[in-house]
C-alpha positions in Angstrom: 152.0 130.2 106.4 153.6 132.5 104.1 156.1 135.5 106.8 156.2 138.5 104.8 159.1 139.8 107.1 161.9 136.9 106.1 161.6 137.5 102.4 163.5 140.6 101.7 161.7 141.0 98.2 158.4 142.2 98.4 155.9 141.1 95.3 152.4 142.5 95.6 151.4 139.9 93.3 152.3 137.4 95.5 151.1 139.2 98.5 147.7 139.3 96.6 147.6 135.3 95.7 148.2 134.7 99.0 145.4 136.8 100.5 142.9 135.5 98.0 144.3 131.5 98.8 143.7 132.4 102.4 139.9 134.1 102.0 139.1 131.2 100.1 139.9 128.5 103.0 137.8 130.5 105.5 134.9 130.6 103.0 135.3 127.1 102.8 135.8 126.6 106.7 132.3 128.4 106.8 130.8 126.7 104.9 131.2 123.8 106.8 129.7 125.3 109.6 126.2 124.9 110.5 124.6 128.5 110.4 121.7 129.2 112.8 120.0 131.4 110.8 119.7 128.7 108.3 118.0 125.5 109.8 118.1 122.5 108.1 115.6 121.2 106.1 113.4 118.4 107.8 111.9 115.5 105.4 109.6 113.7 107.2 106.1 112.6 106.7 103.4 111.9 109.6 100.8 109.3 109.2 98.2 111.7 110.9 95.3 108.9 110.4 95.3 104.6 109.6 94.7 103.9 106.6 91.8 101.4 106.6 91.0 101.3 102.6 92.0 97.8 102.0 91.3 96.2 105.0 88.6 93.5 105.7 86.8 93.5 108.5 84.7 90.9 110.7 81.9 91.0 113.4 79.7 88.9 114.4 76.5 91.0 115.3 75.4 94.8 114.7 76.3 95.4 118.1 80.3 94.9 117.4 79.9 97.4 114.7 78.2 99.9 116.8 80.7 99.7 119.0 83.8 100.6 116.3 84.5 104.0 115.6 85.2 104.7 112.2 87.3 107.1 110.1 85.3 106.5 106.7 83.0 104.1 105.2 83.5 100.7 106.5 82.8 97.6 105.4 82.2 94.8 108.4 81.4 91.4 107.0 79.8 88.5 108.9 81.9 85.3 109.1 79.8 83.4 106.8 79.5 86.2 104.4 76.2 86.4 104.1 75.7 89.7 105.7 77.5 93.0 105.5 77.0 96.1 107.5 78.0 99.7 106.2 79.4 102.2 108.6 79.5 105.9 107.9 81.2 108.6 110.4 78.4 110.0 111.3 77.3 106.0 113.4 75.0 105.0 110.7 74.8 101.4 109.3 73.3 100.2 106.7 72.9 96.7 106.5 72.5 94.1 103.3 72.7 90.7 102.4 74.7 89.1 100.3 74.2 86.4 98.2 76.9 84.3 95.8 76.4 84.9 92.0 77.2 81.3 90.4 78.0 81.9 86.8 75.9 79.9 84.5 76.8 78.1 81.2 74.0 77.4 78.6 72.9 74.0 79.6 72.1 75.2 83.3 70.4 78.3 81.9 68.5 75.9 79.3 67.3 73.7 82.3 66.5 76.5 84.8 64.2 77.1 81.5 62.9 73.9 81.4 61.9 73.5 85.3 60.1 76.8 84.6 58.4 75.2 82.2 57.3 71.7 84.2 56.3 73.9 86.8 53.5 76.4 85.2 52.4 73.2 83.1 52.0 71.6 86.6 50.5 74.5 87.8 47.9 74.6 84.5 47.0 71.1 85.3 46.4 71.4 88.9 43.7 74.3 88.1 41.9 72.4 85.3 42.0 69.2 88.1 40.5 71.6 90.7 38.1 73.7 88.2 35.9 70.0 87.4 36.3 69.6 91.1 34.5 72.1 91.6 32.0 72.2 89.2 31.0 68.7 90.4 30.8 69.5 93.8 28.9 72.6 93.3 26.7 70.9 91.2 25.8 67.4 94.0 25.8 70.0 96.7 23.2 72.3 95.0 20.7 69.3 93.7 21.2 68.3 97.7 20.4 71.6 99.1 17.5 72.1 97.1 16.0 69.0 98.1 16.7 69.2 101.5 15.2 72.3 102.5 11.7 72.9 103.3 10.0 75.5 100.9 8.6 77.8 103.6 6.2 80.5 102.1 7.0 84.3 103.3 3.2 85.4 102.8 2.1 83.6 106.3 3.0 85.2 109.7 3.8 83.0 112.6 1.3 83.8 115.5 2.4 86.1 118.1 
């Protein structure tokens, strides 16, 4: 440091230089301290929750799912997929079943179409078959009947 006392000049303009280079080291020397009134700032995020939304999951019966607690709407899928449950928060489940879509080109659609076809046709000829049936039967069996059964008149009265 600067001793005013072995310079036998005095300069206020130096004097003044001098004081300002010194003020600005301890301003930067404070600086550098940490200041209690002013804490640092703290990024951080908390995961507060899991974050299910993507996630798959498997039982095997309604009971599993009844047993899971759940944050939102759940999906639970049997292993076969051919069932899946729906789980609200409040412990409701819904349950559906699922069935694969196969996507059809024209000649499966055109054949699905023709097997309706066969089949009512089938169906038309079965009832026609069945209709002279019968007629035929209704027809022997009434001819039988009639001959068969003793004309009894309802004008006599059977003795007491």
């Amino acid at each position: 440091m600067y001793n005013p006392y072995t310079n036998n000049m005095y300069n206020p303009q130096a004097s003044i230089d001098r004081i300002n280079n010194q003020i600005a080291e301890l301003e930067k020397l404070k600086s550098q301290i940490p200041q209690p009134n002013n804490p640092p700032a703290i990024n951080q995020t908390f995961q507060l929750a899991p974050n299910n939304q993507n996630v798959i999951k498997y039982a095997n019966s309604m009971e599993e799912v009844q047993k899971n607690i759940v944050i939102g709407d759940t999906p639970y899928f049997s292993n076969d997929m051919s069932v899946v449950w729906i789980k609200d928060t409040k412990g409701e489940i819904k349950t559906y079943e699922l069935k694969e879509i196969v996507p059809k080109d024209e000649k499966d659609i055109q054949i699905e179409y023709l097997q309706a076809q066969l089949k009512e046709l089938k169906g038309m000829i079965n009832n026609e078959s069945n209709t002279n049936i019968d007629e035929s039967t209704t027809k022997s069996t009434t001819s039988k009947e009639s001959s068969d059964v003793p004309k009894v008149s309802k004008s006599k009265k059977e003795p007491k």
